[in-house]
N, C-alpha and C positions, 0 to 999 in steps of 0.2 A: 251517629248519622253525620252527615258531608252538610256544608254547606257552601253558600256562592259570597264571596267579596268583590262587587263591582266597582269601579271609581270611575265616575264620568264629568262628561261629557268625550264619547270616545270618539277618534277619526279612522277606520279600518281601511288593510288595502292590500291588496295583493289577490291570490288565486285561493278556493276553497273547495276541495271537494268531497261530494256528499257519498255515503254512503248507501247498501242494498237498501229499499223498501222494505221497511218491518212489514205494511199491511200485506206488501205482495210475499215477503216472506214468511209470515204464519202458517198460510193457506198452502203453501206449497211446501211445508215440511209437513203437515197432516196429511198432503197426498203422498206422500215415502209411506205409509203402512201401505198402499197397495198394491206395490211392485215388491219382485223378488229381487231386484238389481242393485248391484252395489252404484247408490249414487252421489258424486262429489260435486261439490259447490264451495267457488270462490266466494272468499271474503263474505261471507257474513255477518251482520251486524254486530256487533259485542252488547248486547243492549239486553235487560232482567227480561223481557218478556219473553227474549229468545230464547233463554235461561233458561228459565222456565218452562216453556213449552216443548224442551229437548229433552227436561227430567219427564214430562207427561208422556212422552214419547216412548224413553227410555223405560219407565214401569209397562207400558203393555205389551214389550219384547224388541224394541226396535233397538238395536245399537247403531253407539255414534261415538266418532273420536276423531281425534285434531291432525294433520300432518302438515305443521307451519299455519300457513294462511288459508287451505283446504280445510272441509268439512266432509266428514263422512260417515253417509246413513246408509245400513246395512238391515232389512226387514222382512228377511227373509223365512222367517219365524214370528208370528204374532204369538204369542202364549198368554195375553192376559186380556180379557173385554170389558175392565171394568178402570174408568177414571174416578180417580179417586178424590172426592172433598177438597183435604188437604194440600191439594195440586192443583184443583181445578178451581180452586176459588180466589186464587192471585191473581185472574185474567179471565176477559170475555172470552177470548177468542181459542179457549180452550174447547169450547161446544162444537170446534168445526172438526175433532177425533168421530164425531158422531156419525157421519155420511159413510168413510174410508172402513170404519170398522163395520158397520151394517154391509157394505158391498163384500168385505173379505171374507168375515167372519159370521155373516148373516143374527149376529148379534154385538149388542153395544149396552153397556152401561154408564152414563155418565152423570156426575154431578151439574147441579144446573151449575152455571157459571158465574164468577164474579167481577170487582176487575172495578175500573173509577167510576166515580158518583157522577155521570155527564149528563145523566137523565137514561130512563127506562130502556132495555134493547130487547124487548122479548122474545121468546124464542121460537113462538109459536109459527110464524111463518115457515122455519126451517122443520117444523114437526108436521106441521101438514103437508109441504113436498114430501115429504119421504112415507107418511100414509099413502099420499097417491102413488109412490112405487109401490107399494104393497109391505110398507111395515105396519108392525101393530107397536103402537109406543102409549104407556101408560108414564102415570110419576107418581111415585112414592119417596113420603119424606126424602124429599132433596132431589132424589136421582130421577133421570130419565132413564127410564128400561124401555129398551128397543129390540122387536127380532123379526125375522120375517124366515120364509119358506125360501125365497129367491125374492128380489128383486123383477122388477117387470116394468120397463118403458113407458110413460105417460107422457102426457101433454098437460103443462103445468103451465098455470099464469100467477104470478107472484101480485099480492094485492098493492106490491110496494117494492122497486127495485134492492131489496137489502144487498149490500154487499157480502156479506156471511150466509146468509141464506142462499146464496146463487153458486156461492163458491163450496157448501154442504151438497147442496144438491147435483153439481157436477159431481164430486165426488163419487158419491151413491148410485148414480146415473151412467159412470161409465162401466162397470160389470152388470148390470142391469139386462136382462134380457128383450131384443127390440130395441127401438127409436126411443129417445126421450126428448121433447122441445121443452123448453123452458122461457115462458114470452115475460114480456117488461122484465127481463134479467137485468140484473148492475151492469153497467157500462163499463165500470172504472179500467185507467191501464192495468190494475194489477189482477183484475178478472181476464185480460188478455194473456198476460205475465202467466196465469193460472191456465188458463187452457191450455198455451202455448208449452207448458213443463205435463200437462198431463199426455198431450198427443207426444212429447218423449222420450215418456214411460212407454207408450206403444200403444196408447187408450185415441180415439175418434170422436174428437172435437171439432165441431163448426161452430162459425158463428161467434164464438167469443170474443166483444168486445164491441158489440151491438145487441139490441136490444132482445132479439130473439137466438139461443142459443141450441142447437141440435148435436146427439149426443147419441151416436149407435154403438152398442153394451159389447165388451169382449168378456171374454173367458178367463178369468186367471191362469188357468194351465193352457191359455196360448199364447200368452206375453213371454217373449225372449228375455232370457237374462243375459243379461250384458252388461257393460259399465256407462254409467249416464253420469255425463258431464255439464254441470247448467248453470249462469250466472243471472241472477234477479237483476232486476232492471234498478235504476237508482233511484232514492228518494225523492218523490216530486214535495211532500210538503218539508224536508229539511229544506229543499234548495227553495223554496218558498221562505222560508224563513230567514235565512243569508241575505235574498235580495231583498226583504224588508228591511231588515237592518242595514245594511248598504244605505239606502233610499232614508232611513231615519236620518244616518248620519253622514248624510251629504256624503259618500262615500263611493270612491272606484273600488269595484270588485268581480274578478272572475268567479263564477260558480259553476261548477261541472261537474261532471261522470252521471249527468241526465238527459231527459229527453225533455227539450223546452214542449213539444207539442201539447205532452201530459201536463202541460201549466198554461193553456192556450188563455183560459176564461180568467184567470187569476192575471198573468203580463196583459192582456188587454187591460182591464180593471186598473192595473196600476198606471198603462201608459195614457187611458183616460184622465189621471189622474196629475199626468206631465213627467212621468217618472220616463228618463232617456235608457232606455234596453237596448243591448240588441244581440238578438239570439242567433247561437249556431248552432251544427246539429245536436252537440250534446252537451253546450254551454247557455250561459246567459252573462253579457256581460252588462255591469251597472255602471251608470256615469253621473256624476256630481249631476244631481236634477236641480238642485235649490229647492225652494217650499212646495209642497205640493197642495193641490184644491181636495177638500169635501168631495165627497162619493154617497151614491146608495146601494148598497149590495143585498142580495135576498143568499143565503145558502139554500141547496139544490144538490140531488144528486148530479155526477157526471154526465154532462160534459159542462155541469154550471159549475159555480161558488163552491170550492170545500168547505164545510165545515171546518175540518182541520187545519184551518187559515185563514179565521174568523179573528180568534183570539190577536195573533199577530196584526192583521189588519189593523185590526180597533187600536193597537198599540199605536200604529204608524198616522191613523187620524186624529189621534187628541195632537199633532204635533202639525197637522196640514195647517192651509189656509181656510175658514171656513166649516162650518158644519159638516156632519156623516152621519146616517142612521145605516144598520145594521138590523136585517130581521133574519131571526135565526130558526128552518124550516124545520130541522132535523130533529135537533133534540132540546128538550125543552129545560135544562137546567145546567145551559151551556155560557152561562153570565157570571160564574161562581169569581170569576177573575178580577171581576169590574173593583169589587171592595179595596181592592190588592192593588189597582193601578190608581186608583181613587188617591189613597194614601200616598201617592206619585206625585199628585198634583192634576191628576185629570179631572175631565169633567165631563160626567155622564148619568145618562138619567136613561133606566127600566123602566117600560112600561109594557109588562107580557113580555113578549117574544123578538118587542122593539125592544134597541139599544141607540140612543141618543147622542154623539159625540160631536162637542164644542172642541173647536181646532185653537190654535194658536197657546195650549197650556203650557204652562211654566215649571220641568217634570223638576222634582228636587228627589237626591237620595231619599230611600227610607229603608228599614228594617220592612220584609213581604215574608212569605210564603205561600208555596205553590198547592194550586186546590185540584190542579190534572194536569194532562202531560202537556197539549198546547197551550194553556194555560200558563205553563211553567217558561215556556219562550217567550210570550208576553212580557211577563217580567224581566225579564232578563234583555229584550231589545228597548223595554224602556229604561232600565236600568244604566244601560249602554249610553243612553242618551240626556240620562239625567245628570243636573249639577252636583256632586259630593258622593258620596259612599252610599252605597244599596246592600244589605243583607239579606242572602234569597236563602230560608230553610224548608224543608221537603222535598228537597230537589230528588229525592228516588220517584216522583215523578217524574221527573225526564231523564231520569235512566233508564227509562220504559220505551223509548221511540228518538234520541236523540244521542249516538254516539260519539266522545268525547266530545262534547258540545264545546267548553273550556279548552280545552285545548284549542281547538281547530279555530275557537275566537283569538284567543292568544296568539296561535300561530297568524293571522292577520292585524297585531297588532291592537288587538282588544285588551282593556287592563280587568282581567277578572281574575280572579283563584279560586280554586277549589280546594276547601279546609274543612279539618275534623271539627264538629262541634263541640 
């Protein structure tokens, strides 16, 4: 196993740019089972989940290979409806094979899912969309067995905007026979990202990227094949992550190959905060702010507070002017990190769902390990920031959603390494 050698107090500077969005890229290689088209995609993330998600791919007939810096999924053949344990239990977002292969194959087997300790993601939301298209889905030891007759159009309201759940149920919904609406759907960009690569494939998507999403059913044997060419949008919370660490360490920094507007709720937040931005259309750039003040944030689905830029947050306020509390909506075992920066020198105090954070700490190296994946950037920007040497182990967390992290700090002048244990 790898691990991280930080030496801080660092000062970063120059240009960084982020990579495709994992979350927009999961969901949109589970929609490659439902096209016949050979389709190619620039630059994709180098990151385990995607790994992984290409081997789950790859057992239920989908082939995929490299040419340079292209990807190419060829699914023109499904030959297998059942995801397997073994595969399926490295990652949540393995459950979203479930929609694609119901609409193709009008049968699906999958293992429930697994993937980090962040707190509970059940799956039931996504199991009752797809009853009301008309599957019948039972569970037995472990797996989900799903099949249905066809597919059939409904009007579905989500008791909860899930991201996975909205992005299963397009799925499922676009061979479906008839209309399908789908109200309080995910917001998120990469629920846009997803419609926006489903319409193409050749499939009738509206709506995506608001709250009510409508969805008229094609035929498999009417979809042209052809060659589809498509690049994911880029990482909003890496470049979340860059512009924290910037902002920790008093630091000028270009961040690019994004779209600032998918980080609208998060750059307000910070420039509440006094942090000096200023966004183009696919940059942000960060300027020496000096100290910044206390905050109160709640996480929220989009178009609020990510979650997935909580963890970071909390890092950048033990270091403000000033108090921060942090209440965290989403998932209830999303503090696991606090212990880890504690031993940093922070100062924070749980209580439930509140997080507590006294500004002005004094971070000193320590030896950490990481308990998930933005979790895993917490450490590592306070690390950045802290006086003397930091040892971060478990880092195959953030090989799960952060491509060449190390390097791309290094290459702006960050002093870390990445070494064998």
């Amino acid at each position: 196993m790898d691990k991280l050698i930080i030496n801080g107090p660092n000062k970063i500077k120059g240009s960084v740019a982020v990579s495709s969005a994992k979350n927009a890229t999961l969901p949109i290689l589970a929609a490659t089972i439902l096209s016949p088209s050979k389709i190619i995609f620039d630059n994709l993330p180098g990151l385990s989940d995607i790994s992984f998600f290409t081997q789950i791919l790859n057992s239920l007939g989908v082939q995929s290979s490299q040419d340079g810096d292209k990807t190419i999924f060829m699914a023109d053949e499904i030959n297998n409806i059942k995801a397997d344990y073994d595969l399926v239990r490295k990652m949540r977002a393995s459950v979203l094979v479930l929609g694609p292969l119901l609409a193709r194959k009008k049968e699906a087997i999958v293992s429930l899912p697994g993937g980090c300790a962040i707190g509970s993601r059940p799956v039931d939301i996504h199991l009752k969309g797809l009853e009301k298209l008309g599957a019948e889905i039972e569970i037995k030891k472990g797996y989900i067995y799903a099949k249905t007759k066809g597919l059939v159009g409904s009007k579905i309201v989500l008791p909860f905007p899930s991201v996975g759940a909205t992005e299963n149920l397009m799925m499922a919904a676009v061979m479906a026979q008839g209309t399908t609406t789908i109200d309080n759907a995910a917001r998120e960009p990469e629920i846009e990202d997803h419609g926006n690569f489903l319409n193409e494939l050749g499939f009738k998507v509206k709506g995506h990227g608001s709250s009510t999403i409508t969805i008229e059913g094609v035929k498999f044997e009417d979809l042209k094949v052809r060659e589809v060419n498509y690049s994911i949008i880029g990482d909003r919370i890496e470049a979340a992550t860059y512009i924290i660490a910037a902002l920790m360490m008093d630091s000028e920094l270009k961040v690019d190959k994004f779209n600032p507007e998918h980080l609208d709720f998060v750059l307000n937040t910070l420039q509440q905060m006094g942090a000096k931005l200023e966004r183009g259309e696919n940059f942000v750039q960060v300027y020496p702010s000096g100290k910044l003040k206390g905050v109160r944030i709640e996480t929220a689905p989009y178009p609020g507070f990510p979650t997935d830029v909580q963890a970071q947050i909390m890092a950048l306020m033990g270091v403000c002017d000033g108090d921060s509390v942090i209440i965290e909506n989403i998932f209830e075992n999303r503090f696991m990190h606090v212990p880890e920066l504690v031993r940093m020198g922070y100062d924070i105090e749980i209580d439930g769902n509140n997080a507590f954070i006294k500004g002005n700490s004094e971070l000193t190296g320590a030896p950490v390990m990481c308990t998930d994946l933005r979790a895993s950037a917490a450490l590592i920007l306070a690390a950045m920031t802290a006086q003397g040497e930091s040892t971060i182990s478990r880092i195959y967390h953030l090989d799960r959603g952060y491509e060449k992290l190390a390097d791309k700090f290094a290459g702006i002048n960050g002093n870390i390494q990445r070494v064998k244990e």
